[in-house]
C-alpha positions in Angstrom: 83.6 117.1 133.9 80.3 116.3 132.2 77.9 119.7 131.7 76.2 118.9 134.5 79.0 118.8 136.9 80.3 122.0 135.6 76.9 123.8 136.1 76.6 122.5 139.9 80.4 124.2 139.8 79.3 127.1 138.3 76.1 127.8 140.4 78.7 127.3 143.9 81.0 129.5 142.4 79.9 132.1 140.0 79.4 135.6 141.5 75.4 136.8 142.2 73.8 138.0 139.4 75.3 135.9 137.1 73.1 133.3 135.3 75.0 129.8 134.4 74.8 128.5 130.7 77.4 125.8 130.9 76.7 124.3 127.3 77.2 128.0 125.5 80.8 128.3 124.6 80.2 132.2 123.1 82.3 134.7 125.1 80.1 137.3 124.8 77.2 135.9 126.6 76.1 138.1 129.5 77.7 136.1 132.3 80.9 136.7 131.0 80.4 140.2 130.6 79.6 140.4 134.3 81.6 143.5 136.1 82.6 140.6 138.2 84.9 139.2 135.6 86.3 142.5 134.5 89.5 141.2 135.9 89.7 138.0 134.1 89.1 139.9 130.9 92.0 142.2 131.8 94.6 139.1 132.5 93.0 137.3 129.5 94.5 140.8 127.6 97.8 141.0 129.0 98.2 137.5 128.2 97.2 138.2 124.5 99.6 141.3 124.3 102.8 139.4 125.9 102.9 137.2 122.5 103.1 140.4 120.9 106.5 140.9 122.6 110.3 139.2 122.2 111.0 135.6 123.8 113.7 138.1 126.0 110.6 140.3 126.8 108.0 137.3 127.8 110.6 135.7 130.0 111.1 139.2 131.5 107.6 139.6 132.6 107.0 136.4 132.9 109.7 136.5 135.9 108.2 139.3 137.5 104.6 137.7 137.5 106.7 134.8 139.2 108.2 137.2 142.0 104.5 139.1 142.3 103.4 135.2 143.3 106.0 134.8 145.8 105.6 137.4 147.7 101.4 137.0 147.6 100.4 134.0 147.3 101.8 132.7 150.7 99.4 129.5 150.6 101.1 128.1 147.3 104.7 129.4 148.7 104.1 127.0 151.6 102.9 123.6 149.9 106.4 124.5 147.6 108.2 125.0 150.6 106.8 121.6 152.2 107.2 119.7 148.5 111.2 120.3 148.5 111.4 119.4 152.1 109.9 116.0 151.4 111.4 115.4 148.0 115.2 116.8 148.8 116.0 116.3 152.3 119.6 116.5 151.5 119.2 120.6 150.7 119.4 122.7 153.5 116.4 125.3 154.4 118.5 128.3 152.6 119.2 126.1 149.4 115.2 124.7 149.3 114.1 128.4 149.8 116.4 129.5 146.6 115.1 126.9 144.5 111.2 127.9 145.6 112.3 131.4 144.5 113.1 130.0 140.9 110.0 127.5 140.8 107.9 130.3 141.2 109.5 132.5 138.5 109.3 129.4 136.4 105.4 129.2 137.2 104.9 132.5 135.9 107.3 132.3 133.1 104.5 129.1 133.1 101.9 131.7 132.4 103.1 133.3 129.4 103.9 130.3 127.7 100.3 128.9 127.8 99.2 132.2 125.9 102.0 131.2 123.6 100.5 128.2 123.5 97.3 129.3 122.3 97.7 132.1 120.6 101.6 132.3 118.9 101.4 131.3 115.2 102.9 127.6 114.2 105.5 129.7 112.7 107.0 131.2 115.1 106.8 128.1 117.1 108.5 126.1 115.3 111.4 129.0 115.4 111.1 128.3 118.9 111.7 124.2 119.6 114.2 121.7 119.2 112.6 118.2 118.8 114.9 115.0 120.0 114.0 111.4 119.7 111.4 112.2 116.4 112.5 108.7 115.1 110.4 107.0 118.7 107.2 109.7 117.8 107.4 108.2 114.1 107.9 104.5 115.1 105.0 104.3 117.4 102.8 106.3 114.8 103.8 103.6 112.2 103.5 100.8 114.2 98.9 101.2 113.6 98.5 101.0 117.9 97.3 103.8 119.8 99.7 106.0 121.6 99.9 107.1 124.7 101.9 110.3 125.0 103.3 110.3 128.5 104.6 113.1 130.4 104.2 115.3 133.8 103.8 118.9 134.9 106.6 120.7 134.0 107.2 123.7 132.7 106.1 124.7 129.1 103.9 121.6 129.3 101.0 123.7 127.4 103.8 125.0 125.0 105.0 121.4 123.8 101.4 120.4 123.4 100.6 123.2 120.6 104.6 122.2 119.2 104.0 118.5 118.8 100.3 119.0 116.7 102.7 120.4 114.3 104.3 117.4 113.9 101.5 115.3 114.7 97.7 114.9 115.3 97.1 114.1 118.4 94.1 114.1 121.2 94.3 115.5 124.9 92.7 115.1 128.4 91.1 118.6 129.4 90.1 119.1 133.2 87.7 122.6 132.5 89.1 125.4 134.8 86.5 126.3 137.8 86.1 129.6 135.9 84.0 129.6 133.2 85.3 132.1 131.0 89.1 130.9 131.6 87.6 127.5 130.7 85.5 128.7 127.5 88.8 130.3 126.4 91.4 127.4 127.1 88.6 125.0 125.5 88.3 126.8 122.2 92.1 127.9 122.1 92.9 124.2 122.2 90.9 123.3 120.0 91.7 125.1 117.3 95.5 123.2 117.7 94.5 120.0 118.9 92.8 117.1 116.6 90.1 116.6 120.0 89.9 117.1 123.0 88.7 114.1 125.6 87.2 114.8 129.3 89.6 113.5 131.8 86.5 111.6 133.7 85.8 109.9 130.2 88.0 106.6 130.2 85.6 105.2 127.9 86.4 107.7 125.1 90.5 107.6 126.0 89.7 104.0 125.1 88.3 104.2 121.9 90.6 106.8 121.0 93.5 104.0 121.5 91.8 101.0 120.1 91.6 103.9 116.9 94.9 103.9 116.7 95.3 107.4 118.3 98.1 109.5 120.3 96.7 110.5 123.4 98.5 113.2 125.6 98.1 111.8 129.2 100.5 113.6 132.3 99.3 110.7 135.7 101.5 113.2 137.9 99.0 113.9 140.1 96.9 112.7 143.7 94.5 110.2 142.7 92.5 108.4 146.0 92.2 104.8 145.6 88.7 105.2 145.6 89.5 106.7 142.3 91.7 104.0 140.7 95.0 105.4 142.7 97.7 102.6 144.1 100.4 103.9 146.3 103.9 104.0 144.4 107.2 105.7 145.8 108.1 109.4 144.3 111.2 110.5 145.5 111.1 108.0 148.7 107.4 108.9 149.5 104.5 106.7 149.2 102.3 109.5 146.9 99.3 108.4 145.4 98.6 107.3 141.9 96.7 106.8 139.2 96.9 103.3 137.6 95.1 104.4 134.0 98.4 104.2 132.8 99.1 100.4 133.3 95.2 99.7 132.9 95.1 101.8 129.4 97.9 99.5 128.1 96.4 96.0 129.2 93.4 97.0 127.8 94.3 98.5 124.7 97.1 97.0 124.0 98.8 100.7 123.1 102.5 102.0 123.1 103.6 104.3 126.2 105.8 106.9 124.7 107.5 109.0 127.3 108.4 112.3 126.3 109.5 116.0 128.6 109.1 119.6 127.6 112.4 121.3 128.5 113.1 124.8 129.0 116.5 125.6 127.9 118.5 128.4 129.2 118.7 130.3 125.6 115.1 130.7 125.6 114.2 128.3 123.5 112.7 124.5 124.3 113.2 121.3 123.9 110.9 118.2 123.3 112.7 114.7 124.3 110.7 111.8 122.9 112.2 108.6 124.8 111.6 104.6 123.5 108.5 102.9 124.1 108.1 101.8 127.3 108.9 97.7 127.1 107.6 95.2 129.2 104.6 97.2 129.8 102.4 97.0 132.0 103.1 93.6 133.5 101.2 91.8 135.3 101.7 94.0 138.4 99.7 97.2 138.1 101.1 98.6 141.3 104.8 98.1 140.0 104.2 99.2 136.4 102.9 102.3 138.2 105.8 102.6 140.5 107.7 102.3 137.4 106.0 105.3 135.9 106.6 107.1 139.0 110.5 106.3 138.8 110.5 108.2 135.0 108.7 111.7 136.6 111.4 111.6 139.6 114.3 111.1 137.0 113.0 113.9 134.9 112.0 116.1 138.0 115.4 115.7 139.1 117.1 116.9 135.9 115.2 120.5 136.3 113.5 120.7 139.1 112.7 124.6 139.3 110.5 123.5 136.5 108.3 121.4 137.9 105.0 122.3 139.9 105.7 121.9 143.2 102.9 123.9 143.6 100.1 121.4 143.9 99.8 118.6 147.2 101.1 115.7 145.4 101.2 113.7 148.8 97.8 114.6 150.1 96.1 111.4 150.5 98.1 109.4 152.9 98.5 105.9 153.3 96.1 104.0 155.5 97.5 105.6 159.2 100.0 108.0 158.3 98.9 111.6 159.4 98.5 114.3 157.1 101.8 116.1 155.4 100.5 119.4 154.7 
């Protein structure tokens, strides 16, 4: 979002008496002092102290932030609910609720482990992952073509991000948080980890970051109109729309796809899983090389899928004369 996108954002949302000063990134300007945003501050502090505590004692609470959100937030328990049913038809309504129960803990173990992400030392991160497939990371890195570093939502997403810049540099896409101050903070946390940060609007920097001979993260997992630059691709037997920056990246910068997935593993550690270099890639079909991308998320959606956020209306926009799902 450019500055003066996320002042128009600011002014609709930001609560009365609050001034907005989009292009000041110190946390202790007055708006962010405003009684307002007391409770921001106070989550911002939990979040800090939970890195203080055990991996045992983060899952813990991050299990019972997940169970606070069930119960609550009955808006996100229902586009869950309708995810599964679209996605696994084959489970039965008591099996689909079970497995909501344990995407939601997931999502809050989800919020510890981004203030892990941005506050645990490299240290004791590195204590914390298991890296497979390093030999595809180094390849591509060798091989003097950008990288793009592609993955989806899942959980510990944030986590891998600050585990891979210790084993190396790499830039990200940023989309700033509707909140100032949670954006201020995510901003500066990554930052301080990642080599640069790029604006998810600004194709025009992700393409000079390639033709450098940069890794980019990128995660195309979302709803992306085709006003927008989406095609429609299956995911999981559902016509969901897509970006196509992922085939249009590579035919214009001629750069390496590198899949890779954060993992959760049940010992309470993680795992990163670099896969090959995508071959063959893109094609000249855009709309297949991005059904093809598609066909990678379902296969690692389907290996865990309590850690995946279901959480978000992946199916919103509809082909032309199919009625709404949500």
């Amino acid at each position: 979002m450019t500055q003066k996108g996320a002042a128009k954002r600011w002014k609709r949302k930001r609560p009365r008496g609050i001034r907005p000063t989009p292009t000041d990134d110190r946390l202790l300007r007055a708006r962010y002092l405003h009684p307002r945003l007391w409770g921001h501050w106070l989550l911002l502090g939990l979040l800090r102290l939970s890195v203080l505590l055990p991996q045992r004692g983060r899952e813990a609470v991050g299990a019972g932030i997940g169970a606070l959100f069930w119960q609550f937030a009955r808006e996100r328990r229902r586009i869950v609910l309708r995810n599964l049913e679209l996605c696994f038809p084959e489970l039965d309504e008591a099996q689909r609720r079970a497995l909501a129960r344990r995407n939601f803990r997931s999502m809050g173990t989800g919020l510890i482990e981004m203030a892990m992400a941005w506050w645990l030392s490299a240290e004791r991160l590195l204590e914390l992952f298991e890296v497979s497939g390093r030999e595809h990371l180094e390849a591509a890195r060798r091989s003097g073509r950008g990288v793009l570093l592609l993955t989806c939502h899942m959980a510990g997403l944030e986590l891998s991000g600050a585990m891979i810049c210790q084993l190396a540099p790499f830039k990200a896409l940023y989309r700033d948080d509707r909140n100032p101050l949670i954006a201020t903070v995510m901003r500066r946390a990554r930052r301080r980890r990642i080599e640069d940060v790029i604006a998810n609007h600004d194709m025009r920097g992700l393409m000079r970051a390639l033709n450098a001979g940069d890794l980019v993260w990128f995660a195309p997992d979302q709803d992306v109109k085709p006003r927008r630059g989406g095609v429609f691709a299956p995911f999981f037997g559902i016509q969901a729309a897509t970006t196509s920056a992922t085939a249009r990246l590579a035919q214009r910068t001629d750069c390496l796809v590198l899949p890779y997935i954060p993992q959760r593993l049940a010992d309470g550690r993680y795992r990163i899983v670099f896969e090959p270099p995508l071959e063959d890639f893109p094609g000249a079909d855009t709309q297949a090389a991005t059904a093809r991308i598609n066909a990678i998320v379902e296969r690692w959606v389907r290996e865990q899928p309590e850690h995946y956020f279901w959480a978000y209306k992946r199916f919103k926009t509809r082909p032309p004369g199919e009625p709404a799902v949500y």
